[in-house]
C-alpha positions in Angstrom: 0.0 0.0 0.0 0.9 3.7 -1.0 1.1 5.5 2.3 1.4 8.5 0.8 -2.0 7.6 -0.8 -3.6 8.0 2.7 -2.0 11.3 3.7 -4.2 13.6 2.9 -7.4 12.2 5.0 -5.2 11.8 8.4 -3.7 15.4 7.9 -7.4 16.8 6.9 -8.9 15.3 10.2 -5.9 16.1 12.2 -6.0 19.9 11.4 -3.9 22.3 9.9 -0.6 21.4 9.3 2.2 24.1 9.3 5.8 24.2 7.6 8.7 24.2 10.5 10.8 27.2 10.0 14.2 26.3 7.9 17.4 25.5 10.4 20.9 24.8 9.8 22.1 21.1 10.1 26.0 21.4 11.3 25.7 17.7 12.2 26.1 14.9 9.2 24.0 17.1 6.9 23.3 13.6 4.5 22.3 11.8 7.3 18.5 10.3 6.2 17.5 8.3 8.9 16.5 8.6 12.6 18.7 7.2 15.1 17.8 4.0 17.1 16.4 5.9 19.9 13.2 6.6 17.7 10.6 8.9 19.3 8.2 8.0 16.6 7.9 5.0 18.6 6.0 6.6 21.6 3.1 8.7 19.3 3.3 12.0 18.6 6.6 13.9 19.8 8.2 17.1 19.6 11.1 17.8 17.3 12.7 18.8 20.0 12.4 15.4 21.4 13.8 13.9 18.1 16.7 16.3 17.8 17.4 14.9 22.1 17.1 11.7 20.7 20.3 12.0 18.3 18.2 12.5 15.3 18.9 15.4 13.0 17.8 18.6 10.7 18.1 16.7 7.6 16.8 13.4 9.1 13.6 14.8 10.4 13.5 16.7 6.7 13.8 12.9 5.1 11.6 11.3 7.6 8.6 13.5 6.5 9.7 13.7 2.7 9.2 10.1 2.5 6.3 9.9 4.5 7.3 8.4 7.5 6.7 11.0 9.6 3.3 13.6 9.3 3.8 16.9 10.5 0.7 17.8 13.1 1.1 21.1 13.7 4.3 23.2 13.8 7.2 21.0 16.0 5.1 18.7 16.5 5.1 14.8 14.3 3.5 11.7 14.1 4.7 8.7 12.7 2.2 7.8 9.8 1.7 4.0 10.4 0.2 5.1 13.4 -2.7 7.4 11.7 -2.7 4.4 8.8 -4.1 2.2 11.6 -6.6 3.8 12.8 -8.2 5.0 9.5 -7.7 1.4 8.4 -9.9 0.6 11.7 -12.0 3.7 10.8 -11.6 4.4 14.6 -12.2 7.9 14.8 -11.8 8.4 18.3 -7.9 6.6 18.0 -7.0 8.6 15.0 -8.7 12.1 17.4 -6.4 11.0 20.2 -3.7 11.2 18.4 -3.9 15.2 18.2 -4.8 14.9 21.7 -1.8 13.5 22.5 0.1 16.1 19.7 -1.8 18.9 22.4 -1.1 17.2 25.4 3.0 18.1 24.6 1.9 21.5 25.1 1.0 21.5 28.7 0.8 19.1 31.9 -1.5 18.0 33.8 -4.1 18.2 31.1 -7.0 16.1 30.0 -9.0 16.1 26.8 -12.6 17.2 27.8 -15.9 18.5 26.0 -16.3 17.7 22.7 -12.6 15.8 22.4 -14.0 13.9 25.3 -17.2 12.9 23.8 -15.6 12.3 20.5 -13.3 9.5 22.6 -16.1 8.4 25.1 -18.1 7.7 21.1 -21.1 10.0 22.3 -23.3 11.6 19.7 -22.8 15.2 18.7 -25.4 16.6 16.8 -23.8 19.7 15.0 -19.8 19.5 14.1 -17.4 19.9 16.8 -14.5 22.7 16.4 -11.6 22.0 14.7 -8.8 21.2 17.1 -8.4 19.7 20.1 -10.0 20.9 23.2 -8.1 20.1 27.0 -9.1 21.2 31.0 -6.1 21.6 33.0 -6.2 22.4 36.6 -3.1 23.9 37.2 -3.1 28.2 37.7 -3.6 29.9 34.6 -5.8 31.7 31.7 -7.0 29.8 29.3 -4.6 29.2 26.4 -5.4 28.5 22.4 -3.1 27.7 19.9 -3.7 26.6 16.6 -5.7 23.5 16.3 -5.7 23.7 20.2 -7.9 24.7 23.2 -6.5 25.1 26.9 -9.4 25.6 29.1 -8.5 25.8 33.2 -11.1 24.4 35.6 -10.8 22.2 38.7 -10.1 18.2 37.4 -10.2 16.0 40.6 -8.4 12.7 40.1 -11.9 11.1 40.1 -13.3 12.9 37.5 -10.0 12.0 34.8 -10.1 8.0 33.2 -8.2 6.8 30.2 -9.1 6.3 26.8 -7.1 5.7 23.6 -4.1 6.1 25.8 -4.4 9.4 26.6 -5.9 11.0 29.7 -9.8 12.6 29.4 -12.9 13.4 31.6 -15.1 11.0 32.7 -18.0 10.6 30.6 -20.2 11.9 33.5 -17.8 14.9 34.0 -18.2 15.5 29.6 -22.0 15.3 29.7 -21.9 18.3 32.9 -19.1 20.1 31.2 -21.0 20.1 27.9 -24.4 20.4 29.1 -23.3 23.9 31.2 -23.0 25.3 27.5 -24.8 23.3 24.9 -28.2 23.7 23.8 -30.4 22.0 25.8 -31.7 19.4 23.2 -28.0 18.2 22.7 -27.3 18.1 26.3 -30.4 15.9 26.5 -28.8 13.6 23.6 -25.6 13.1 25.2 -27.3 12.6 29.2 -29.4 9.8 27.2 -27.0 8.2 25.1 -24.5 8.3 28.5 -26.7 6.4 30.8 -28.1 3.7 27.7 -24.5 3.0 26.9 -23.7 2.3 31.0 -20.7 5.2 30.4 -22.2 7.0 33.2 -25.1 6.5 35.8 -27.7 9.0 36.8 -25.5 9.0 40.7 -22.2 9.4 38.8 -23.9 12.6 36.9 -25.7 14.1 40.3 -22.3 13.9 41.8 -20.0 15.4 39.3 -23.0 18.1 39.8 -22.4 19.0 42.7 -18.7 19.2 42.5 -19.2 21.8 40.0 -22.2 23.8 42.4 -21.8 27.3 41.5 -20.4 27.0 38.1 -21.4 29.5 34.6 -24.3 27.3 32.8 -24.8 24.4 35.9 -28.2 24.7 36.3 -28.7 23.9 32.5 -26.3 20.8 32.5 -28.8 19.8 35.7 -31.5 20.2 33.8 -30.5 17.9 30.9 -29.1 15.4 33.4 -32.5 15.8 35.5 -34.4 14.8 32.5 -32.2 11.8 31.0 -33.5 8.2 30.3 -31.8 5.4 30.0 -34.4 3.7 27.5 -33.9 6.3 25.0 -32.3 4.2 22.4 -31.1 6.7 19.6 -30.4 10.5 19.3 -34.2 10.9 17.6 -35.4 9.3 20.2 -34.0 11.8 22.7 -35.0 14.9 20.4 -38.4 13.2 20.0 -38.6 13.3 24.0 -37.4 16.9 24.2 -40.2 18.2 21.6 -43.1 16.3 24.2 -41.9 18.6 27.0 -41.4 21.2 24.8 -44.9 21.0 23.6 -46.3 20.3 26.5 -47.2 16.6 25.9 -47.6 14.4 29.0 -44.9 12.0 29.1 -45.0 8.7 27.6 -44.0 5.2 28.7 -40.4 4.3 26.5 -39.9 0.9 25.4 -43.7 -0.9 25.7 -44.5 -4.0 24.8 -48.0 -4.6 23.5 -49.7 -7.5 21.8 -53.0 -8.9 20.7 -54.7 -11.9 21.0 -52.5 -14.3 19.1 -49.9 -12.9 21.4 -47.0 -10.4 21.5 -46.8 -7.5 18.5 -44.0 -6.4 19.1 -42.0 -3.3 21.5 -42.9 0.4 20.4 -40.9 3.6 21.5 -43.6 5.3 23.1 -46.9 4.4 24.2 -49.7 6.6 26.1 -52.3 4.3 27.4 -55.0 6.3 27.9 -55.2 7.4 24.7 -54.3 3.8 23.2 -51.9 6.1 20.8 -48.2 4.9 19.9 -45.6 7.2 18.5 -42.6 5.6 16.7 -39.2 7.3 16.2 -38.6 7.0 12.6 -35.1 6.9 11.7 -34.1 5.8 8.1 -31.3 3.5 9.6 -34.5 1.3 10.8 -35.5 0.1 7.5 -32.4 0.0 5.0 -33.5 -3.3 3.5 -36.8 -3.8 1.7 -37.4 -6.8 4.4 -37.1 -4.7 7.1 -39.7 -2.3 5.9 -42.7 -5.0 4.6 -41.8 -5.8 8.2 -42.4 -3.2 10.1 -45.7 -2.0 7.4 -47.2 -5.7 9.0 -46.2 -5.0 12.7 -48.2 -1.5 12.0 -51.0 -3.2 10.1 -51.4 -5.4 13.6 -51.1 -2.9 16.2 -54.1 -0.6 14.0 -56.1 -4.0 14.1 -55.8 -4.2 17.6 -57.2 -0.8 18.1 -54.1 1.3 18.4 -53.2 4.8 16.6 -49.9 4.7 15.6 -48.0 8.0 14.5 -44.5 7.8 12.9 -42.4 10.7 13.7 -38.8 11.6 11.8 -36.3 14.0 12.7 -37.6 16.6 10.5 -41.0 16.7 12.3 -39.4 17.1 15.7 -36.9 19.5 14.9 -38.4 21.3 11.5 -42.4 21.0 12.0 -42.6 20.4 15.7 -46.3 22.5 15.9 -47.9 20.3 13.5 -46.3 17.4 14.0 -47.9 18.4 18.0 -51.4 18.8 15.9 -51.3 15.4 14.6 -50.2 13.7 18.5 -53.4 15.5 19.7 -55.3 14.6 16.5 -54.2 11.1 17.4 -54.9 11.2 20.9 -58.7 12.5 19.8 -58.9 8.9 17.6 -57.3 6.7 20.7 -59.7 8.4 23.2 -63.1 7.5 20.5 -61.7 4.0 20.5 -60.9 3.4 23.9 -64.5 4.7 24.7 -66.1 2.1 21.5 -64.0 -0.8 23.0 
């Protein structure tokens, strides 16, 4: 394989990539090759480190001529079999932690946090992160930025820190109250959900990091994402789907219901109302890619109708584009499960 072939996607995804300024090599100026004492070895490294490690000018020149090296961000390198692997693995949190660990050479003490975090923890964000890495250190200081790189400063007890990829980051329940204190409140409720379903975090864990950080800018809105999070929620529609009922002022439903008929069990719906005998069913495309699928589920809906139910399909554009009438046609719906409730 052409490694130079896969270049261009690792340096893209890594950010911007600078030229080092030009330096006189006094020291074996033909000299192509690193020395034994390889710092490529380790991950990203300085080329300071490289030059400490009995490398030289020209051999660090040579080393990213050929591709063996990838430049990161100015003095700063990567060995390129590394970032081959994980876009082989298409592991986009291991190829992310690799410029975390490029930005951790920058400071101590440091942890990846907010949306680096929840890019390594593989939590859903709904709108593009920033470019760049972002880290909390708790050391005294102002926060710091460089390029590619964002040095926030904020109490980090040990407990709050684990490991992922390698490289040091915020607990998943410390992420969802450090991105919930300044996200929307529709993508905090994503994360809180997605959090708790994927057993990352628990509903204790994210009430205690809360009260570590009493007092902080934007708490109470992190609280009140964490306040409403449900394990059952299954998807990222499903949590936007549960943000537009309490944004419309629709009672809550029960998640995850079972219901059946007489030849027995129909199947589990995402939300159910019972007093309306009304069903409302996240719609995401992923669902139904194969033509199997979908006769499928048209059958399962074709049952649940027969057994008296009203069923109502919602997608992402009628939560987040049309939410008023797609809150007409839940009431509308409601109006049919009540007539038949009453006729039954």
């Amino acid at each position: 394989m052409d490694k130079r072939n896969l270049r261009s996607p690792g340096r893209a995804t890594l950010g911007s990539m600078t030229a080092d300024p030009p330096a006189a090599d006094a020291a074996h100026p033909a000299d192509a090759n690193p020395t034994d004492a390889n710092p490529a070895d380790d991950g990203p490294f300085s080329r300071a480190s490289a030059l400490a490690a009995g490398s030289t000018i020209s051999a660090v020149r040579a080393q990213l001529r050929t591709g063996a090296w990838q430049r990161l961000r100015r003095g700063t390198y990567v060995a390129s079999d590394l970032l081959i692997t994980a876009e082989a693995e298409a592991d986009a949190g291991a190829l992310h932690a690799v410029a975390i660990r490029a930005g951790l050479l920058r400071t101590h003490g440091a942890a990846a946090s907010g949306t680096s975090a929840a890019r390594l923890h593989g939590l859903p964000l709904l709108c593009p992160p920033p470019a760049g890495v972002e880290l909390t250190r708790s050391t005294r200081g102002t926060p710091t930025s460089y390029p590619g790189l964002r040095i926030k400063v904020a109490a980090l007890p040990v407990e709050h820190v684990t490991s992922r990829h390698g490289v040091p980051v915020t607990t998943a329940a410390r992420t969802i109250v450090d991105l919930g204190r300044t996200l929307p409140w529709p993508q905090a409720v994503v994360l809180a959900d997605a959090a708790v379903h994927s057993g990352l975090t628990t509903v204790a864990d994210l009430g205690h990091v809360l009260s570590c950080c009493a007092g902080w800018p934007g708490v109470r809105a992190a609280s009140r994402a964490i306040d409403f999070a449900d394990a059952t929620a299954e998807s990222p529609l499903e949590s936007l789907t549960r943000v537009f009922f309490a944004d419309h002022g629709i009672e809550p439903p029960v998640s995850q219901h079972w219901l059946g008929d007489p030849r027995g069990p129909i199947g589990r719906v995402d939300f159910y109302w019972p007093r309306h005998r009304t069903i409302a069913e996240a719609d995401g495309l992923l669902k139904y890619a194969d033509e199997g699928a979908l006769r499928e589920e048209k059958l399962r809906q074709e049952r649940l109708e027969q057994a008296g139910f009203v069923v109502v399909r919602l997608t992402w554009h009628d939560v987040t584009r049309t939410p008023e009438r797609s809150a007409a046609r839940l009431h509308f719906a409601f109006a049919r499960g009540d007539v038949l409730r009453l006729a039954g």
